[in-house]
C-alpha positions as CSV (number, residue, x, y, z in Angstrom):
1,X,0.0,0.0,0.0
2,X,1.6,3.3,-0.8
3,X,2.2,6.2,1.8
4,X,0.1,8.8,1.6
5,X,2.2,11.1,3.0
6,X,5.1,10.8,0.4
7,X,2.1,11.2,-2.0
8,X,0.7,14.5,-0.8
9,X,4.7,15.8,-0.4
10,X,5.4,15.0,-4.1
11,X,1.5,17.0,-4.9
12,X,2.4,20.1,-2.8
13,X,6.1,20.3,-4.5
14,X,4.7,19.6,-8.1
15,X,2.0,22.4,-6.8
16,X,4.6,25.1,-6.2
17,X,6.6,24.8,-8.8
18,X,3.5,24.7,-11.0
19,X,2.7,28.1,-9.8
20,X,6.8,29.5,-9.9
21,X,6.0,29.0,-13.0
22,X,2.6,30.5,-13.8
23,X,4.4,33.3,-12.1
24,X,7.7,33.5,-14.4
25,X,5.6,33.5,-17.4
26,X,3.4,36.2,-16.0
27,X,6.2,38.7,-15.3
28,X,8.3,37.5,-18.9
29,X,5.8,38.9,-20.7
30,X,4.9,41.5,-18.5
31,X,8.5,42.4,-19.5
32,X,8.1,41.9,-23.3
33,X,5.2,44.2,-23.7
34,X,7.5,46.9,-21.4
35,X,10.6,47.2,-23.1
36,X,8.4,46.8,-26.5
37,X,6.8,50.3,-25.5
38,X,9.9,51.6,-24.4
39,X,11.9,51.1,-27.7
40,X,9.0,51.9,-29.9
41,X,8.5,55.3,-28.1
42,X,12.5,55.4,-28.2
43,X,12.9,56.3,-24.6
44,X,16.7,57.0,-23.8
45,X,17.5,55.9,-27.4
46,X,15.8,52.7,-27.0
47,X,17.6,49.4,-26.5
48,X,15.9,48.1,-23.9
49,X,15.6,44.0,-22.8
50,X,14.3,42.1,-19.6
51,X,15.3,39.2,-17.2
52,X,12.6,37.6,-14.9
53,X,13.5,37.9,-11.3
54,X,14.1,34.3,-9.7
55,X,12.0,36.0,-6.7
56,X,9.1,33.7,-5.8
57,X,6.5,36.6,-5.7
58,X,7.8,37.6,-8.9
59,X,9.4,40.2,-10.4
60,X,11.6,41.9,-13.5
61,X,14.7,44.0,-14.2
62,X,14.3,46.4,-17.4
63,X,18.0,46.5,-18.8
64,X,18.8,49.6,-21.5
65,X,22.4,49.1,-22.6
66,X,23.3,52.2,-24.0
67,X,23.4,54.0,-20.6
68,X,23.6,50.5,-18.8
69,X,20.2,51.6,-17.0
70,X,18.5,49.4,-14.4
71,X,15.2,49.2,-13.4
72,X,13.3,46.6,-11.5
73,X,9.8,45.9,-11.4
74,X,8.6,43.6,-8.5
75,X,5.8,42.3,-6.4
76,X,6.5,43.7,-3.1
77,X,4.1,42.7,-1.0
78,X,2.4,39.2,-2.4
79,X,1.3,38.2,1.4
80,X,-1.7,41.0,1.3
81,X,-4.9,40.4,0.5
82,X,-6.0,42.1,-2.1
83,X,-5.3,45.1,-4.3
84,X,-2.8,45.6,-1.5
85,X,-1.1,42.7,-2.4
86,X,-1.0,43.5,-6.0
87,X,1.0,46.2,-6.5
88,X,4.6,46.3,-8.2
89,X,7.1,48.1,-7.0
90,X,10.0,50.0,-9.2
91,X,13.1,51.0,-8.1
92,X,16.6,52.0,-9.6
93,X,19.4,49.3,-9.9
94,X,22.9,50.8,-8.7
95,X,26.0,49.7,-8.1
96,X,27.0,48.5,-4.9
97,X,30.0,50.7,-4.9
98,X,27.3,53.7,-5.1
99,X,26.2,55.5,-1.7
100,X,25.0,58.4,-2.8
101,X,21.4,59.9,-3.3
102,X,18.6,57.4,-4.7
103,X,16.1,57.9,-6.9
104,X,12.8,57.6,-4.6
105,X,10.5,54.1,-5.6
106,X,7.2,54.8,-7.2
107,X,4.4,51.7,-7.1
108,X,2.0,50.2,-9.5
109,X,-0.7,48.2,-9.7
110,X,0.0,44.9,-11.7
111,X,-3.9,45.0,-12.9
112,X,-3.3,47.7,-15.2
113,X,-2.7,47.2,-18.7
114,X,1.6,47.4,-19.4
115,X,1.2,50.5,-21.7
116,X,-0.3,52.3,-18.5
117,X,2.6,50.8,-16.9
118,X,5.1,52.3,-19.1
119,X,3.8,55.5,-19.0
120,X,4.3,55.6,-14.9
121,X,7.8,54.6,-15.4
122,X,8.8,57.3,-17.6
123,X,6.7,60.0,-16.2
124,X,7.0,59.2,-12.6
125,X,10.0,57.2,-11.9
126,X,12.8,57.8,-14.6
127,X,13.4,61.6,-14.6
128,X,14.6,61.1,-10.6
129,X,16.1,58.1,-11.4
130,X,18.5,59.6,-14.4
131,X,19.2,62.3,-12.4
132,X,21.3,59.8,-10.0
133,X,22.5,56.8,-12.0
134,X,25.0,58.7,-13.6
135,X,27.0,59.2,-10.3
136,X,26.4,55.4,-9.5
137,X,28.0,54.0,-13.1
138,X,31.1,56.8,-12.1
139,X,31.5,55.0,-8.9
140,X,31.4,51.6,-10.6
141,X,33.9,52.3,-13.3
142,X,36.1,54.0,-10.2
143,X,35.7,50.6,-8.4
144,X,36.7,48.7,-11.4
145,X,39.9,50.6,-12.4
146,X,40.6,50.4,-8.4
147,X,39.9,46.8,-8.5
148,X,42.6,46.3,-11.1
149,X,45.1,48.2,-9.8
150,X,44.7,46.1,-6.8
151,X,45.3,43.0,-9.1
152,X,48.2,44.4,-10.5
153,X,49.9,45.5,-6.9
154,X,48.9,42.0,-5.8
155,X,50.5,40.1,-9.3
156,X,54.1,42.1,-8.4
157,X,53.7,40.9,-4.8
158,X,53.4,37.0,-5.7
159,X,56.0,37.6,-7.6
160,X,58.3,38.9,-4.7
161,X,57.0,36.7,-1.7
162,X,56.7,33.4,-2.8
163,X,54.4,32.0,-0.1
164,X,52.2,34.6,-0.2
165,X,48.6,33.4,0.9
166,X,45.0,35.7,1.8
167,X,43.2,36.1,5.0
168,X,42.6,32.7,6.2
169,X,45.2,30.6,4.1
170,X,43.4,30.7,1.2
171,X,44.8,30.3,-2.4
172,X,46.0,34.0,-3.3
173,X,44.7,33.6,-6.8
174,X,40.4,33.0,-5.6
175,X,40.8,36.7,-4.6
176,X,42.9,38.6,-6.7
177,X,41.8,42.1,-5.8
178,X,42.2,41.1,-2.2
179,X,43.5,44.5,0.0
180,X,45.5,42.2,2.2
181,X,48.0,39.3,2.0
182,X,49.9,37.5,4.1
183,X,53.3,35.7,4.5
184,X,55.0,33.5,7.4
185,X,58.8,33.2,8.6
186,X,60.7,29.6,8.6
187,X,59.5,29.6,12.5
188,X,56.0,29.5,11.4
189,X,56.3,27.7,7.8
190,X,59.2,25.3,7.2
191,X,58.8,26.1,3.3
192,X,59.4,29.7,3.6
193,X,62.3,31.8,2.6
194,X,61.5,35.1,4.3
195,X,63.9,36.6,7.1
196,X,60.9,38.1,8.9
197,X,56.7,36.9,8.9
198,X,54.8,39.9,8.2
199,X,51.5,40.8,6.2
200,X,50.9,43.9,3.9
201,X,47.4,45.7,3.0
202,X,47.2,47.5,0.0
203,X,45.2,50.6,-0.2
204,X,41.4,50.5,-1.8
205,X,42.8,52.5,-5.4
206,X,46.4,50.0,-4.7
207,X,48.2,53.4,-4.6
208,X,50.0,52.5,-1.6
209,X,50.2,50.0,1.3
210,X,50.9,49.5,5.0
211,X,53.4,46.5,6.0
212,X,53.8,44.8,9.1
213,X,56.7,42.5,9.6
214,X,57.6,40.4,13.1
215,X,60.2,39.4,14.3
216,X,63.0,41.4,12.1
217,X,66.5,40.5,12.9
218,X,68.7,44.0,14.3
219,X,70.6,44.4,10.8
220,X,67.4,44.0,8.2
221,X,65.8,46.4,10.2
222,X,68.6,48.9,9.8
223,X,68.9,48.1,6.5
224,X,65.0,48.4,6.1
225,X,64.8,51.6,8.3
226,X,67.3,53.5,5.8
227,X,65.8,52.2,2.3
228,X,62.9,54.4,4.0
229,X,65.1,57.4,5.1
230,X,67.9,57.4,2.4
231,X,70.7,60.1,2.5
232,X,70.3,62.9,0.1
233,X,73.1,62.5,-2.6
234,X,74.2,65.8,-4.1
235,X,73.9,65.7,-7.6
236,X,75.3,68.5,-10.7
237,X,77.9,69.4,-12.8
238,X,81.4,70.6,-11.9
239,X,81.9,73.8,-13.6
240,X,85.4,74.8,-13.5
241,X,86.0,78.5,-13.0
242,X,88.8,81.5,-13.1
243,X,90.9,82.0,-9.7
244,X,92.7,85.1,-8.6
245,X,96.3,85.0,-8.7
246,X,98.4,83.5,-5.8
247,X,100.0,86.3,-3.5
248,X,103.6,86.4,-3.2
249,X,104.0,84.5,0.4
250,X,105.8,86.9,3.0
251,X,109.2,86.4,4.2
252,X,110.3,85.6,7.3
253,X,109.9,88.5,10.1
254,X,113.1,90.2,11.1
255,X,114.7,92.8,13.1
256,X,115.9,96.3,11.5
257,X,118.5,97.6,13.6
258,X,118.6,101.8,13.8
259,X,117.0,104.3,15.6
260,X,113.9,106.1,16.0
261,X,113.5,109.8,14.8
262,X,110.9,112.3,15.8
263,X,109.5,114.8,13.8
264,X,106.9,117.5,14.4
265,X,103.9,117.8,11.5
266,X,102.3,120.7,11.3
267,X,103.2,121.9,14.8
268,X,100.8,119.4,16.0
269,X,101.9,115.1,15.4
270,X,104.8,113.9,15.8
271,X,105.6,111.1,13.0
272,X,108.6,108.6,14.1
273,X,111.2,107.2,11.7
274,X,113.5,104.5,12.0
275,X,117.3,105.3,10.8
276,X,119.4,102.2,10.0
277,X,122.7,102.5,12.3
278,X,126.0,100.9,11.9
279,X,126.0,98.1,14.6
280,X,128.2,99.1,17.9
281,X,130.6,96.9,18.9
282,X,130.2,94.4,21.8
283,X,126.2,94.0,20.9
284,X,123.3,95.5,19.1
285,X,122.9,99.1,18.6
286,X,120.1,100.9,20.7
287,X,117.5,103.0,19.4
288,X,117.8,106.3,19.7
289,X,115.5,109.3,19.2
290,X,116.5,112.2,17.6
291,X,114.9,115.5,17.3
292,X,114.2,117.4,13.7
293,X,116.8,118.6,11.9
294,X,118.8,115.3,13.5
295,X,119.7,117.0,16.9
296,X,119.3,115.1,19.8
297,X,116.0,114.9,21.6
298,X,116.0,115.5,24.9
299,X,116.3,112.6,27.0
């Protein structure tokens, strides 16, 4: 005799997913007539295409390529009863890089006809959201180029720390915009050629990093601390140039022997001369002054 309970399990699960998909066709061509108004009126230069939601209420996303435009269209609140219950809502799809101002939602009932529909999205919703999405697909394209810088920065690091692991251990190469890596001594990792453990964490744009090391022996860490504060080394040209002339170098200092003479200018100094004098005999002559005229000053 078979179970009834397995029976009324398979019933219930061949139930739901009869109704997920009642509810995907619904909503795909929900989304067909859409993006059929939209590029027939041209709006935004046309282009537009849909995806069905994988939510079990149901839902789409309205794609334009040109602009790479997002809008979704989704059955917020299936548990009411009612028109309640009915309503879609529509939102702006930005990236989740983007924290800036968002264009405000607008709802809609899902009884009206789409063309109605359409014209509520362009009149209602889109203005508020164009006004914004342009600052979100900026911060995306910022987040990309940032994204592979950091892939870059982290390709030169695998290159010059073999070893080199992410947060937990893992395989370097899952997360290759990673902002931090990692890296053990020998005392840690048999395999490992590094004189110190250490990790480094690269900077969101991979400008720049921090570095940690442990454990640094005295002389790499000299040798680290002046690769960060080298000497200045003077640089130029040497440009030869003209000197003076050397001065004659003065002879030795010696003594004169004579004596000193007075005389009187005008009536007021009294310049002094010296008078060579024939050595005396028995020892160096004395100097003696003399008045003008070369008689004898009084002594």
């Amino acid at each position: 005799m078979d179970d009834p309970t397995s029976s009324t399990a398979v019933d219930f699960r061949a139930q739901v997913e009869a109704e997920r998909q009642a509810v995907h066709a619904q909503f795909d061509q929900l989304g067909r007539e859409l993006t059929g108004i939209l590029n027939e009126d041209g709006v935004e230069g046309g282009g537009w295409t849909h995806t069905v939601s994988a939510l079990h209420s149901g839902g789409i996303v309205l794609r334009q390529q040109g602009r790479d435009l997002g809008i979704q269209v989704w059955r917020e609140k299936s548990y009411l009863k009612g028109a309640a219950g009915r309503r879609l809502k529509v939102e702006g799809c930005y990236s989740t890089e983007y924290h800036g101002w968002r264009a405000d939602s607008i709802t809609v009932s899902m009884d009206r006809p789409a063309p109605a529909i359409a014209r509520d999205i362009v009149r209602r919703f889109l203005p508020g959201y164009l006004a914004t999405v342009d600052a979100s697909i900026q911060a995306a394209r910022k987040a990309e180029e940032e994204r592979q810088a950091r892939r870059h920065f982290n390709r030169r690091l695998a290159d010059a720390i073999p070893g080199l692991h992410a947060m937990g251990g893992y395989d370097p190469a899952q997360e290759p915009d990673r902002t931090r890596s990692y890296w053990s001594s020998p005392e840690y990792d048999e395999t490992s050629t590094a004189l110190a453990g250490g990790h480094i964490t690269v900077a969101s744009d991979g400008s720049s990093a921090n570095i940690t090391l442990d454990n640094v022996p005295r002389e790499l860490a000299l040798r680290v601390l002046a690769l960060i504060h080298p000497r200045q080394v003077l640089e130029g040209t040497i440009a030869p140039r003209a000197l003076p002339p050397a001065r004659r170098a003065l002879s030795a200092s010696r003594v004169i022997p004579g004596e000193v003479v007075g005389q009187e200018v005008d009536e007021e100094r009294c310049l002094a001369e010296v008078r060579p004098v024939r050595p005396r005999a028995g020892g160096p002559s004395k100097l003696r002054p003399t008045g003008i005229g070369g008689n004898p000053a009084a002594r």
